[in-house]
N, CA, C and O atoms as a Tinker XYZ file with bonds, in Angstrom:
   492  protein
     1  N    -39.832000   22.352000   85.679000    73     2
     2  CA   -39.396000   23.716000   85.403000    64     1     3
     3  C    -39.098000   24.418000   86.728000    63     2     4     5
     4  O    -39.799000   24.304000   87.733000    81     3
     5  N    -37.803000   25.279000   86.614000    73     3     6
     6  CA   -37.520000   25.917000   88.179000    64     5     7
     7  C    -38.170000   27.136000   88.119000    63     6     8     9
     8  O    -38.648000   27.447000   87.028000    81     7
     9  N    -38.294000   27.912000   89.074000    73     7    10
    10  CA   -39.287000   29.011000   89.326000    64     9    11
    11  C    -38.223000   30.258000   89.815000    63    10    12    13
    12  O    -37.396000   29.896000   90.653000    81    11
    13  N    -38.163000   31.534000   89.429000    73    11    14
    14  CA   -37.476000   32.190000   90.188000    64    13    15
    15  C    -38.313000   32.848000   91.483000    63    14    16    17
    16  O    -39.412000   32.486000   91.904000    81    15
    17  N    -37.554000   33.806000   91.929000    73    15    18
    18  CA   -38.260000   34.830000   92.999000    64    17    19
    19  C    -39.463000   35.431000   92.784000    63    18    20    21
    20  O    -40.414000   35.519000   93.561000    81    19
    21  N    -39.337000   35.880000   91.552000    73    19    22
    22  CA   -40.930000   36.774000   90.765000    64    21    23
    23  C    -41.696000   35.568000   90.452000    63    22    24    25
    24  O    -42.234000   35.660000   89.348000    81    23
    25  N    -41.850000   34.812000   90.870000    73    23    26
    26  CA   -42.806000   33.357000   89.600000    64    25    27
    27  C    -42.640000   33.139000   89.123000    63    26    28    29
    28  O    -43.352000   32.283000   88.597000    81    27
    29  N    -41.312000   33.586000   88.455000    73    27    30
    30  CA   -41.501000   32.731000   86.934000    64    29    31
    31  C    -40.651000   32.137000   86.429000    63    30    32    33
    32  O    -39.627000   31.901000   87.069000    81    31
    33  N    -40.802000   31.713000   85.143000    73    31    34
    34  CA   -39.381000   30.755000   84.752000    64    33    35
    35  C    -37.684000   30.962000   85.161000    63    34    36    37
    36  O    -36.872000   31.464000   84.383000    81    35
    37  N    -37.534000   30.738000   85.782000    73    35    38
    38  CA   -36.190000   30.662000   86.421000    64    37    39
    39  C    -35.039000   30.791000   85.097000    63    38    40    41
    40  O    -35.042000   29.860000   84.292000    81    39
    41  N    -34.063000   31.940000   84.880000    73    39    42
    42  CA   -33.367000   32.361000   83.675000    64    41    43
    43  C    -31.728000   31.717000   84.059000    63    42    44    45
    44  O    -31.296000   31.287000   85.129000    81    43
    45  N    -31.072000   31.858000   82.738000    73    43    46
    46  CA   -30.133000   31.831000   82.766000    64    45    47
    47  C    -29.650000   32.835000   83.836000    63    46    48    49
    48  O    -29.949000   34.026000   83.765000    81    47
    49  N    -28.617000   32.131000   85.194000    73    47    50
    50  CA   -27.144000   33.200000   85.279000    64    49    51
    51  C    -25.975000   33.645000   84.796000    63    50    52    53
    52  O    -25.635000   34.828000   84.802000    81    51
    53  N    -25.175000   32.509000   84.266000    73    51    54
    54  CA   -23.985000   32.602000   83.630000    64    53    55
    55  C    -23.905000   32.005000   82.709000    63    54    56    57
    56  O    -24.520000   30.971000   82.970000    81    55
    57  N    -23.379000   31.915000   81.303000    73    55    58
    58  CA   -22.827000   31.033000   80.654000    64    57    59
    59  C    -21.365000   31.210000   80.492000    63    58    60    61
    60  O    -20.623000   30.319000   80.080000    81    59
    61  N    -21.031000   32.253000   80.791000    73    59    62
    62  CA   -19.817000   32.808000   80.904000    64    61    63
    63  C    -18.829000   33.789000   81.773000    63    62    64    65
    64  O    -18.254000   34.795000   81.358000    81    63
    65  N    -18.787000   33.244000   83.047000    73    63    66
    66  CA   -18.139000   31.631000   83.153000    64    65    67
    67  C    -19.223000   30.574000   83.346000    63    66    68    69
    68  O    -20.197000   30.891000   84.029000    81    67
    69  N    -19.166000   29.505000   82.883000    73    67    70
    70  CA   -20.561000   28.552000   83.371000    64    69    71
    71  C    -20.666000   28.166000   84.685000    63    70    72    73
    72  O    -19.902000   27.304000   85.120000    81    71
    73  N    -21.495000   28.672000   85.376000    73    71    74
    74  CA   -22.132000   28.521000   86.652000    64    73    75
    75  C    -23.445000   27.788000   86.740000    63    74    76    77
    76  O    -24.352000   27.817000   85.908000    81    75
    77  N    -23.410000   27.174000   87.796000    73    75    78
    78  CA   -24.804000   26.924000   88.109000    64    77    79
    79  C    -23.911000   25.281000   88.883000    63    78    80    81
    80  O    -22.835000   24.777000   88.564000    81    79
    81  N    -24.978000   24.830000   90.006000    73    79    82
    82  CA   -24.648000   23.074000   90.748000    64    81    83
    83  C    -24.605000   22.168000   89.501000    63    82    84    85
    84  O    -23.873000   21.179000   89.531000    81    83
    85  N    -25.218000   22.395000   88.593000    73    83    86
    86  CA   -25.099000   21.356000   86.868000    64    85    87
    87  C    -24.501000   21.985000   86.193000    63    86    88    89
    88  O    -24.788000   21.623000   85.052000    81    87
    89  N    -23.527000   23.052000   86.151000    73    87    90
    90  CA   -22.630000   24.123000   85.387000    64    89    91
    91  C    -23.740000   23.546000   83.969000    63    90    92    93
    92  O    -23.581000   22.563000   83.246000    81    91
    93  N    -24.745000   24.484000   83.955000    73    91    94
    94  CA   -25.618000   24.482000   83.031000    64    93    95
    95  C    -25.822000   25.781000   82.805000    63    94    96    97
    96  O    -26.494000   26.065000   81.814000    81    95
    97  N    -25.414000   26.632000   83.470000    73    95    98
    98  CA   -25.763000   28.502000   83.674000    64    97    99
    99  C    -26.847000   28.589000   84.312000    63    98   100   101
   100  O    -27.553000   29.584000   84.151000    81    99
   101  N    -27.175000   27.691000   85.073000    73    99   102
   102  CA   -28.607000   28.496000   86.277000    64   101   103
   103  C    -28.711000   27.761000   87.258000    63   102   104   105
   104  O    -28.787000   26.532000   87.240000    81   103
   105  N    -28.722000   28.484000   88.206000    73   103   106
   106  CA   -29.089000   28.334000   89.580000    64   105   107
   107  C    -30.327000   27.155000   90.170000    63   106   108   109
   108  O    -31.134000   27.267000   91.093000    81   107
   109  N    -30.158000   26.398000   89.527000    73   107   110
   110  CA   -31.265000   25.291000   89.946000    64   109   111
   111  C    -30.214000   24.242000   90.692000    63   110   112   113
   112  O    -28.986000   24.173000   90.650000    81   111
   113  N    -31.103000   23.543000   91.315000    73   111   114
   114  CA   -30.428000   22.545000   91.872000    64   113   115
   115  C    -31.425000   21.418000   92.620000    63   114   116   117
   116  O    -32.632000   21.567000   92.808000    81   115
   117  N    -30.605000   20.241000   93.002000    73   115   118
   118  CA   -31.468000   19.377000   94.031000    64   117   119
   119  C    -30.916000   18.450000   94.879000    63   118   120   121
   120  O    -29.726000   18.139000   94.824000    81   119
   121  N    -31.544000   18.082000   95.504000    73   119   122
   122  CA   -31.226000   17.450000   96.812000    64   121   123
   123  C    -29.131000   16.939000   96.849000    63   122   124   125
   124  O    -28.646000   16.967000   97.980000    81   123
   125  N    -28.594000   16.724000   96.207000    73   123   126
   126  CA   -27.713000   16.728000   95.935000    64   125   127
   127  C    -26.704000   17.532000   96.410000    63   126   128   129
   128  O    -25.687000   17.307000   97.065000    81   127
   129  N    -27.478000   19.061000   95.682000    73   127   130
   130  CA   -26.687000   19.592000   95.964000    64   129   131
   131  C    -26.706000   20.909000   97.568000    63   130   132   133
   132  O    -26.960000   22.113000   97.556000    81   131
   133  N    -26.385000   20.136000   98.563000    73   131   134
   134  CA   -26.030000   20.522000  100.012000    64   133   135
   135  C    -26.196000   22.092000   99.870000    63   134   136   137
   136  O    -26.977000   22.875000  100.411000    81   135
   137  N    -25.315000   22.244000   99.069000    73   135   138
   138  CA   -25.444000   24.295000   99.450000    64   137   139
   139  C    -25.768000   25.083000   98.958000    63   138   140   141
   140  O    -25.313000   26.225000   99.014000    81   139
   141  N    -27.211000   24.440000   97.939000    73   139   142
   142  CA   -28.112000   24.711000   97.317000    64   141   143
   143  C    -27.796000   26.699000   96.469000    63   142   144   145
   144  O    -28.312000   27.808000   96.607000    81   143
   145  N    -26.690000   26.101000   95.665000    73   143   146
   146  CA   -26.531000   27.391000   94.883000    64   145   147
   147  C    -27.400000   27.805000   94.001000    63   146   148   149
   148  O    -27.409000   27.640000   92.781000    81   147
   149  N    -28.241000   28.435000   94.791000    73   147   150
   150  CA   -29.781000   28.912000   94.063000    64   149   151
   151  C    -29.270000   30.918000   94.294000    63   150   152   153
   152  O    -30.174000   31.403000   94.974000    81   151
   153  N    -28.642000   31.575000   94.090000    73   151   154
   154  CA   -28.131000   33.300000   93.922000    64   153   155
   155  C    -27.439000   33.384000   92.768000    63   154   156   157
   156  O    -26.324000   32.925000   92.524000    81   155
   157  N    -28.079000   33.924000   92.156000    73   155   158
   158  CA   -27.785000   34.410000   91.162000    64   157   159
   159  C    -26.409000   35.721000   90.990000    63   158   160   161
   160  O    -26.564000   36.478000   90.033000    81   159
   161  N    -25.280000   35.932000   91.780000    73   159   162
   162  CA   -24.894000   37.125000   92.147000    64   161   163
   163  C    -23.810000   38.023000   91.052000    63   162   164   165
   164  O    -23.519000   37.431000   90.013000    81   163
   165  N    -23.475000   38.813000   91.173000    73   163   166
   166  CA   -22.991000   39.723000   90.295000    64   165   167
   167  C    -21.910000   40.058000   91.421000    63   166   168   169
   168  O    -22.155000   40.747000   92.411000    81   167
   169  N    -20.396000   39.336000   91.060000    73   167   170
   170  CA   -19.659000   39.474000   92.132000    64   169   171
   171  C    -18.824000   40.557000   91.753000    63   170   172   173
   172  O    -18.400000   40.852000   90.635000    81   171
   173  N    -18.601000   41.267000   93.182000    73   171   174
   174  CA   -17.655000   42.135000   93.429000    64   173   175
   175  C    -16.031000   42.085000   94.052000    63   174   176   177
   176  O    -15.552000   41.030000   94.468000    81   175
   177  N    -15.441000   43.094000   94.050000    73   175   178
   178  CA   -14.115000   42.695000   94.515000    64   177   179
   179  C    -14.076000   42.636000   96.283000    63   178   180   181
   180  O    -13.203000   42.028000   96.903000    81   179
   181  N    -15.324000   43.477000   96.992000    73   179   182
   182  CA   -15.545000   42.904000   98.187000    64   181   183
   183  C    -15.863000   41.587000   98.471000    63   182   184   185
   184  O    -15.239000   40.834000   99.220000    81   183
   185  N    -16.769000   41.370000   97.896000    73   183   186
   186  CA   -17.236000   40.095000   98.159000    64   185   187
   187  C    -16.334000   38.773000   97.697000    63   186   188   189
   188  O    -16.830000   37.663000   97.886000    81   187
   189  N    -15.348000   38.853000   97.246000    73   187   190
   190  CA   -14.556000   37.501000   96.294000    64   189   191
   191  C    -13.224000   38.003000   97.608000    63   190   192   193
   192  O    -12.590000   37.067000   98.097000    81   191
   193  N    -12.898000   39.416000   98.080000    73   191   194
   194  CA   -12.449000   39.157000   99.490000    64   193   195
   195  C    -12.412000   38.466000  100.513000    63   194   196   197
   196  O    -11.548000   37.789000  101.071000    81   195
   197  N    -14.369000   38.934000  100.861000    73   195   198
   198  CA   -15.295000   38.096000  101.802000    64   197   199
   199  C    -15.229000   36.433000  101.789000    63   198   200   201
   200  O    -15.032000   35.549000  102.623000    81   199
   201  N    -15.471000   36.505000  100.552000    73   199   202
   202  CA   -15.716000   34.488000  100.269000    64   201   203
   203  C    -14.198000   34.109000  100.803000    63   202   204   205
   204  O    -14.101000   33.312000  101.735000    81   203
   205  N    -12.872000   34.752000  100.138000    73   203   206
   206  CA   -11.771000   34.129000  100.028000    64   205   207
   207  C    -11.806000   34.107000  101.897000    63   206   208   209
   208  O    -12.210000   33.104000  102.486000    81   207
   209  N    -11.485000   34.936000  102.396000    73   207   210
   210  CA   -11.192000   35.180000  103.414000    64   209   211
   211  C    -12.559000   33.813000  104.687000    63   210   212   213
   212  O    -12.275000   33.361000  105.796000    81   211
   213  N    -13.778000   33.599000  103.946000    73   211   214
   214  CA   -13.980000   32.493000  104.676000    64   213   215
   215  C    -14.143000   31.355000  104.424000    63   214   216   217
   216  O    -15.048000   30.555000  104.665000    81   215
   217  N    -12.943000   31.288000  103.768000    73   215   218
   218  CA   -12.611000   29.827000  103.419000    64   217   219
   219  C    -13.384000   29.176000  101.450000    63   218   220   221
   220  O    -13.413000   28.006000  101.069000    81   219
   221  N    -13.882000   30.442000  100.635000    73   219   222
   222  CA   -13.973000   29.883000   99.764000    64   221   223
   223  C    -13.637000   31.158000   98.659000    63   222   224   225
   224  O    -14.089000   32.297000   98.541000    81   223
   225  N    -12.758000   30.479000   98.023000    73   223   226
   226  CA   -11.252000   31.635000   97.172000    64   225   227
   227  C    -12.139000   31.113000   95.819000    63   226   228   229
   228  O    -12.192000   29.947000   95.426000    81   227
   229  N    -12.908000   32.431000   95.133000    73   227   230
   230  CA   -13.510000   32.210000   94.122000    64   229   231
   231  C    -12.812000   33.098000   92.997000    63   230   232   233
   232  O    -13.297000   33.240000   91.875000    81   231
   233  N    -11.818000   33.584000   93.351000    73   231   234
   234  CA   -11.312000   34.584000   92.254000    64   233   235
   235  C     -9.576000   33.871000   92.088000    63   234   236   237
   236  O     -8.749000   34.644000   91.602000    81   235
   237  N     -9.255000   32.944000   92.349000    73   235   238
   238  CA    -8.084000   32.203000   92.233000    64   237   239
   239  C     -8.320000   31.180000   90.863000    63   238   240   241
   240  O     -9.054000   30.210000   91.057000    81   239
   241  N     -7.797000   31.336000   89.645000    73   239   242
   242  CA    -7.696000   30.506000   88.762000    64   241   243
   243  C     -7.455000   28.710000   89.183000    63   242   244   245
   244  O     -6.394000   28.403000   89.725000    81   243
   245  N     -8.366000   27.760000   88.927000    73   243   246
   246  CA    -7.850000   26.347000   89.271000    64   245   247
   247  C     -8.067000   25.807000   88.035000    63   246   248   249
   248  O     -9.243000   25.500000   87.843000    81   247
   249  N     -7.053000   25.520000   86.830000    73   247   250
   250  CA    -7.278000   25.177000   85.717000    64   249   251
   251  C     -7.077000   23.475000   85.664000    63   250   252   253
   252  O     -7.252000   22.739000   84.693000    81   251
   253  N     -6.727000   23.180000   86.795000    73   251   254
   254  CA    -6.894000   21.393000   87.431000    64   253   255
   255  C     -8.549000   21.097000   87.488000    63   254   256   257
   256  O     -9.014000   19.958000   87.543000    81   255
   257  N     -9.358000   22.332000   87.465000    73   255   258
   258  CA   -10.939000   21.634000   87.605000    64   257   259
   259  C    -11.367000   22.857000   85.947000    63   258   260   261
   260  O    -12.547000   23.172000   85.797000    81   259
   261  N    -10.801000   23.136000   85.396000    73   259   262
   262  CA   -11.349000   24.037000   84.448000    64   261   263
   263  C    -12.089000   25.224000   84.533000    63   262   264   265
   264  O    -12.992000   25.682000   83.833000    81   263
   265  N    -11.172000   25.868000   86.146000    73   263   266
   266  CA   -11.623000   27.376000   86.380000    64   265   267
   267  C    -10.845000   28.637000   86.786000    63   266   268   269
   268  O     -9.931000   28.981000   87.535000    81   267
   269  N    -11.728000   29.155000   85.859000    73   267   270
   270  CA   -10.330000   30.561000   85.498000    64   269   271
   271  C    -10.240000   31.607000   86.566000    63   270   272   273
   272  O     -9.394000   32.500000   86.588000    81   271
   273  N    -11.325000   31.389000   87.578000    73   271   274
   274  CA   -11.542000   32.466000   88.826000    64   273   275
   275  C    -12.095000   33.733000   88.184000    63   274   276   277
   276  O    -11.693000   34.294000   87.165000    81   275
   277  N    -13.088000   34.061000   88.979000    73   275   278
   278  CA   -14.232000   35.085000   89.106000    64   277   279
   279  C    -13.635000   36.218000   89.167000    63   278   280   281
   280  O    -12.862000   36.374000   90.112000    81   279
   281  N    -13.849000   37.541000   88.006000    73   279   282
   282  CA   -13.890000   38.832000   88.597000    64   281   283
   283  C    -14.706000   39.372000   88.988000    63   282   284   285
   284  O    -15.746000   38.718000   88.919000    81   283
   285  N    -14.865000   40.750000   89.602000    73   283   286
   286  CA   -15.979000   41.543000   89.372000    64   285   287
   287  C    -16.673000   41.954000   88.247000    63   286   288   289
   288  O    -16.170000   42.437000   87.232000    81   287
   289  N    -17.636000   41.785000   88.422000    73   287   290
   290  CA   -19.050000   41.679000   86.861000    64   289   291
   291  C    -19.267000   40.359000   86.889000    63   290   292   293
   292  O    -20.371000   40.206000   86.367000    81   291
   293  N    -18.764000   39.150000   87.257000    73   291   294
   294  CA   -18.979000   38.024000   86.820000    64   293   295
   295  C    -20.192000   37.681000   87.398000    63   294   296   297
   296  O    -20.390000   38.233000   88.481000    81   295
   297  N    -21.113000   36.893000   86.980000    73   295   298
   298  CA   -22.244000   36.240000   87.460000    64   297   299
   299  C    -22.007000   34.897000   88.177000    63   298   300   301
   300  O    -21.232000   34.186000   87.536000    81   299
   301  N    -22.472000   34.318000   89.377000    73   299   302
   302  CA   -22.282000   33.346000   89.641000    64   301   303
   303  C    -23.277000   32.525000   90.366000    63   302   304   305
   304  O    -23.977000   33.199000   91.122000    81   303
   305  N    -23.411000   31.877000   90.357000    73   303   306
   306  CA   -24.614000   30.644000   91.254000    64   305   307
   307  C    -24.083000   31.123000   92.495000    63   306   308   309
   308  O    -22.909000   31.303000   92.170000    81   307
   309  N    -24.192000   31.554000   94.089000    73   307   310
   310  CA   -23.305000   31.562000   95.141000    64   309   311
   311  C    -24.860000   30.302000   95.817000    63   310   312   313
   312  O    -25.999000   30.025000   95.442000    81   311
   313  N    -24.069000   29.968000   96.786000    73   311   314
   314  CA   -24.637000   28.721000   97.566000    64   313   315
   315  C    -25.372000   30.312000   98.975000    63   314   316   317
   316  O    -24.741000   31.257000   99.448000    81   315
   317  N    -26.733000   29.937000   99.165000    73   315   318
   318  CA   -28.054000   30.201000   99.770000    64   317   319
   319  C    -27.132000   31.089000  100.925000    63   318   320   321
   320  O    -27.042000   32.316000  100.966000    81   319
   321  N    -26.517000   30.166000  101.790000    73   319   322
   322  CA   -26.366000   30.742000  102.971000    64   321   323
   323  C    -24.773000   31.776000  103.064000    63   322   324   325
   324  O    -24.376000   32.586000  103.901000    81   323
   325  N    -24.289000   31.349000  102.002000    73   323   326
   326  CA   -22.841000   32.237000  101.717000    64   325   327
   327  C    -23.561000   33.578000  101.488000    63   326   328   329
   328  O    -22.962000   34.455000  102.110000    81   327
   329  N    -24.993000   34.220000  100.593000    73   327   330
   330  CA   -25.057000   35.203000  100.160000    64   329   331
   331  C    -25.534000   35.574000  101.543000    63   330   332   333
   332  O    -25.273000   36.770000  101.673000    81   331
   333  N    -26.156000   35.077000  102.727000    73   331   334
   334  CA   -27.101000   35.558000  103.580000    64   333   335
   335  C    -25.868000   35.635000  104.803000    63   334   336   337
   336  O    -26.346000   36.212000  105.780000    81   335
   337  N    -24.903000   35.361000  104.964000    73   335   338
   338  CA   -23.403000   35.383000  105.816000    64   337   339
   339  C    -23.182000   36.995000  104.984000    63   338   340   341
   340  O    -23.217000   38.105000  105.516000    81   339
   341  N    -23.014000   36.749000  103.928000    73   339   342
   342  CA   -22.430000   37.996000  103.459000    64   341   343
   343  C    -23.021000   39.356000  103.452000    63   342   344   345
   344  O    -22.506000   40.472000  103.382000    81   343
   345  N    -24.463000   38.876000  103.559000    73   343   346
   346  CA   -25.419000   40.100000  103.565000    64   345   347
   347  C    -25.184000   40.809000  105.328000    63   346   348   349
   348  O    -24.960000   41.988000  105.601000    81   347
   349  N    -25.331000   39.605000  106.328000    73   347   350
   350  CA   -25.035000   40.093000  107.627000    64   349   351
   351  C    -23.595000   40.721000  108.036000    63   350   352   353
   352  O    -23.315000   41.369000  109.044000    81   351
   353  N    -22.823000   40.361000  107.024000    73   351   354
   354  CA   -21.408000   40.930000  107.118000    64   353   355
   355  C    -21.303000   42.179000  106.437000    63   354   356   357
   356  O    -20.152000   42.611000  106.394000    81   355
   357  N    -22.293000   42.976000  105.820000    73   355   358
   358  CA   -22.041000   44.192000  104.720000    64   357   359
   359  C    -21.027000   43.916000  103.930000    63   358   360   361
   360  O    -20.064000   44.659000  103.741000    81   359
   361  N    -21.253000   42.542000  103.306000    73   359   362
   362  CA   -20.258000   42.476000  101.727000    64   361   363
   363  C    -21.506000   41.541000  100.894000    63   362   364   365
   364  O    -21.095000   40.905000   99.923000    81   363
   365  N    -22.378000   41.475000  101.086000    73   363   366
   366  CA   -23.586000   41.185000   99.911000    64   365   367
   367  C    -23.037000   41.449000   98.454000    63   366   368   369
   368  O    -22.373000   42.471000   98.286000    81   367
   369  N    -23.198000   40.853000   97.705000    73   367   370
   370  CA   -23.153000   41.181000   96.451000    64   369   371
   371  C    -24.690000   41.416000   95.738000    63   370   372   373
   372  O    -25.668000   40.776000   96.125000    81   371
   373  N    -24.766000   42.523000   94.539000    73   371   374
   374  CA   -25.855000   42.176000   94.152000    64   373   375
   375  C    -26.190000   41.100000   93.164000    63   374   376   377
   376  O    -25.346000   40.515000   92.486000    81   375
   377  N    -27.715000   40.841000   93.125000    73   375   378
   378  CA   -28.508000   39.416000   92.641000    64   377   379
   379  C    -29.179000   40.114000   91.491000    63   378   380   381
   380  O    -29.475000   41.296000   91.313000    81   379
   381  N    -29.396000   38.572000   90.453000    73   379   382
   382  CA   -30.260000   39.056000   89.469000    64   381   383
   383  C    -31.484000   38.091000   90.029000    63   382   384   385
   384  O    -31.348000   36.870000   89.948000    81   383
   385  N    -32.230000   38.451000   90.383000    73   383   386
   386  CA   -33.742000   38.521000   90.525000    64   385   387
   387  C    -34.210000   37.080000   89.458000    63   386   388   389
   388  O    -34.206000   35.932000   89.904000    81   387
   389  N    -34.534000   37.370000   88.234000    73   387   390
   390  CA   -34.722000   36.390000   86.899000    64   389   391
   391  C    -33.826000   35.233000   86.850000    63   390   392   393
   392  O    -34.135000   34.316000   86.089000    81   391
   393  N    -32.721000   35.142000   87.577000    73   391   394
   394  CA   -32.292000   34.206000   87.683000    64   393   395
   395  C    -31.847000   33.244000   88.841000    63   394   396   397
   396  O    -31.228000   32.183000   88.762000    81   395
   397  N    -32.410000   34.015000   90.114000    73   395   398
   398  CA   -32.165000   33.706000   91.488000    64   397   399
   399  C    -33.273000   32.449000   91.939000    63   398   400   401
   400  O    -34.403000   32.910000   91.780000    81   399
   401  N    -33.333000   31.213000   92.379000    73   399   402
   402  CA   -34.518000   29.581000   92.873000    64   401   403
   403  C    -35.466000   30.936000   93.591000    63   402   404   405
   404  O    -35.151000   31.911000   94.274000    81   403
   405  N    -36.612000   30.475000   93.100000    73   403   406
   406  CA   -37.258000   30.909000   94.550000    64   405   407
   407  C    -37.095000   30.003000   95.881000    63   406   408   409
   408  O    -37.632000   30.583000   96.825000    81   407
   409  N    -36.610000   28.951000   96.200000    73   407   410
   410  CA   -35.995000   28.598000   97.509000    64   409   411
   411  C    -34.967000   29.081000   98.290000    63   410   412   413
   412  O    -34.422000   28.290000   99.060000    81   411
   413  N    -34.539000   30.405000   98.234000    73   411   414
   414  CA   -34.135000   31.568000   98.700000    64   413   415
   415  C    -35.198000   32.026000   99.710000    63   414   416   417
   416  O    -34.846000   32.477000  100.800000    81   415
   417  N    -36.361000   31.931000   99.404000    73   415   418
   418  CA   -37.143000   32.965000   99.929000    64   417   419
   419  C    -37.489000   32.054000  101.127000    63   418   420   421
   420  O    -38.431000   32.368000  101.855000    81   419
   421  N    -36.900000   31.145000  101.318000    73   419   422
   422  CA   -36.991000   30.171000  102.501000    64   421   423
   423  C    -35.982000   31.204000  103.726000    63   422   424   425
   424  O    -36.448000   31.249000  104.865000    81   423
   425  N    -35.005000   31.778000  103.528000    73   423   426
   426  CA   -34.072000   32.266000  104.320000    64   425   427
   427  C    -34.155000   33.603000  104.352000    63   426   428   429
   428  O    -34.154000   34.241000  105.405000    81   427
   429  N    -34.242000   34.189000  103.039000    73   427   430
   430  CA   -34.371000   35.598000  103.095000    64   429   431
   431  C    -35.752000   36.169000  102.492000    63   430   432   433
   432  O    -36.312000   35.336000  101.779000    81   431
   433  N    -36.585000   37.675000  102.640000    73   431   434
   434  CA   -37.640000   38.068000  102.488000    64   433   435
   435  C    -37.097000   38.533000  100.312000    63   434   436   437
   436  O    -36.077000   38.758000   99.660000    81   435
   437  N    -38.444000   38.436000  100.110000    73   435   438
   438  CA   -38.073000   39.503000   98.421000    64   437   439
   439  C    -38.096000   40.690000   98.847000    63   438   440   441
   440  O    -37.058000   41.289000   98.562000    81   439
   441  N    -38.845000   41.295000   99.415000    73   439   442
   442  CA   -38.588000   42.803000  100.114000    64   441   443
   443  C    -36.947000   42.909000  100.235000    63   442   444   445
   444  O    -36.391000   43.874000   99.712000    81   443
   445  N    -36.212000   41.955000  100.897000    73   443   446
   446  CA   -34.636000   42.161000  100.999000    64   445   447
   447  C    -33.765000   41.863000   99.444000    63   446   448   449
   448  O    -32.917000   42.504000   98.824000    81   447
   449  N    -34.320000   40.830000   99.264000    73   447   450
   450  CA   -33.449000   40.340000   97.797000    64   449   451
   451  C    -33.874000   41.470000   96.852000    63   450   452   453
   452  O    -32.957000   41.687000   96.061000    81   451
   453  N    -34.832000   42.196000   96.664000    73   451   454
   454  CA   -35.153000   43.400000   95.765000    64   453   455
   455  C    -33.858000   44.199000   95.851000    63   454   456   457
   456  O    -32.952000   44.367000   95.035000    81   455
   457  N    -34.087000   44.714000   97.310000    73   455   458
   458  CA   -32.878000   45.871000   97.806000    64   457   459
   459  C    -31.104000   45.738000   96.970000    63   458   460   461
   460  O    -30.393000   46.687000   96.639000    81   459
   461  N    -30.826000   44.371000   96.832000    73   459   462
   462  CA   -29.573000   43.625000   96.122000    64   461   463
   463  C    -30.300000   43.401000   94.314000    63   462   464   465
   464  O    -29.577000   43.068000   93.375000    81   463
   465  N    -31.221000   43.564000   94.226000    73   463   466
   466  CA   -31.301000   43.671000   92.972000    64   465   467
   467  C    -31.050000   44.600000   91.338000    63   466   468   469
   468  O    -31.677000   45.592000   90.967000    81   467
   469  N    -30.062000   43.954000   90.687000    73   467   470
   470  CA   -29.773000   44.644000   89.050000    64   469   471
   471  C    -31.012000   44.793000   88.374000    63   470   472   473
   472  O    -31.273000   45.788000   87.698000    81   471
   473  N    -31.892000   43.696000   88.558000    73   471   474
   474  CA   -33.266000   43.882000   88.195000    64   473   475
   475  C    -34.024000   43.975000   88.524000    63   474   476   477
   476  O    -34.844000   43.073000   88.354000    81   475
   477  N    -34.469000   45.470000   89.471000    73   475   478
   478  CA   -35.626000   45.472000   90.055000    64   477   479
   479  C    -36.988000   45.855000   89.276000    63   478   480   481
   480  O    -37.167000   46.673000   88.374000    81   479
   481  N    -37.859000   45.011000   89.913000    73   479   482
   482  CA   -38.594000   44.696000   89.327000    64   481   483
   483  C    -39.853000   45.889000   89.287000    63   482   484   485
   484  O    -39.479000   46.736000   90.099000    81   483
   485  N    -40.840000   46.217000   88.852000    73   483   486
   486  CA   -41.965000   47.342000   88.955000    64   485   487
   487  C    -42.997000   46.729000   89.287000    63   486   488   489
   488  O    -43.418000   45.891000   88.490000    81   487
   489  N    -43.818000   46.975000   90.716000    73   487   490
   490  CA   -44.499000   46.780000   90.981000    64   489   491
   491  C    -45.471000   47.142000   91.065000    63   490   492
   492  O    -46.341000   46.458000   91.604000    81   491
């Protein structure tokens, strides 16, 4: 069972569009997968800028792999160190918390991932 940020069962991100390294809708992953898309994010039209502009165009339809490209509102798995590039760049997108690996918290603090959070949590 994967674990999120809060402890606990690690939730669905997307099913629509299906996201996740096992396009299963969640952010789990393993050794496999290199860029460990464990963010849960809620993309914006900055940020699908940001990505395009460094080299990864997530809002471009590729219906050769069965993808229609990301708008804003969309939920997506983003890979660990793309959200933490983007956070140092002021184009962060925000995260859902319930559905974000806790192997995040390897790179970034929850004190920070809160701050980007739709679901913050009550402590």
């Amino acid at each position: 069972m994967s674990i999120n940020v809060l402890g606990q069962r690690l939730q669905a991100c997307s099913l629509d569009p299906l996201t996740g390294f096992f396009r299963d809708g969640c952010c789990q992953h393993d050794e496999s997968d290199v860029g460990q898309h464990i963010v849960c994010a809620v993309m914006t039209e900055q940020f699908l800028t940001f990505s395009k502009l460094a080299g990864n165009d997530l809002s471009t339809p590729r219906p050769e792999y069965g993808f229609s490209g990301l708008k804003a509102g969309d939920r997506w798995c983003l890979c660990a160190r793309r959200w933490l590039e983007a956070l140092q760049k002021g184009a962060a997108p925000q995260i859902v918390l319930a559905a974000t690996h806790e192997e995040i918290l390897d790179l970034i603090s929850l004190e920070t991932l809160v701050q980007y959070a739709v679901d913050r949590p009550h402590f």
